[in-house]
N, C-alpha and C positions, 0 to 999 in steps of 0.2 A: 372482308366485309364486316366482321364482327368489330375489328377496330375504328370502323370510320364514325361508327358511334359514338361511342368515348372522346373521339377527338372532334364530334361537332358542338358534345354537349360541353366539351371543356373552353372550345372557342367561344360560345356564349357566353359561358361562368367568365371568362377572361375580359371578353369586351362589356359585360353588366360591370363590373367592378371598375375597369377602367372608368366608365361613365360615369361611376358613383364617386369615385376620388378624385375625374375633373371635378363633378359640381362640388364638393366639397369643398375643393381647393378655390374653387372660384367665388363659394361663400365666403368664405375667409378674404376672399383679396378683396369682394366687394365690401365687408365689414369692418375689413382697415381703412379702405379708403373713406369712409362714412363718417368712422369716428376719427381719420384723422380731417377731416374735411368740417366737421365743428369744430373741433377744435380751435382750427387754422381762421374759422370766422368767426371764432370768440377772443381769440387773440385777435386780430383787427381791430374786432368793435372794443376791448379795452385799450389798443392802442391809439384808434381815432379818440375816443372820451379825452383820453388822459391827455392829446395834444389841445383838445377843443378847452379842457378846463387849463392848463397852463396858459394858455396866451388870455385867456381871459382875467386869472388872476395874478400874471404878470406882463403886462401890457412889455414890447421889446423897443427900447429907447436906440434911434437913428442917430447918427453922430455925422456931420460931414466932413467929408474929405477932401480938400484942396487939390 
């Protein structure tokens, strides 16, 4: 009997922990995905810009073909 103490209060210490190293870990994954997820639409938006001013200030000459 004296042991089963020890080993319920150690099951708890064990799954409090586990539960604090998921959420941690799943901050972290949420935090990458955040900041790679601006990123990913800051790049777009200067890539859409940078197409919208090229063809603007280089109109694309048609040539035809026989």
């Amino acid at each position: 009997m004296s042991q089963a103490t020890p080993m319920r209060k150690r099951h708890q210490f064990n799954s409090r922990m586990t539960r604090i190293i998921l959420l941690i870990s799943f901050l972290f994954f949420f935090g990458r995905f955040v900041y790679s997820s601006i990123g990913a639409w800051q790049h777009h938006q200067d890539k859409k810009a940078a197409q919208q001013s090229s063809q603007v200030t280089e109109p694309q000459v048609r040539t035809e073909q026989n």
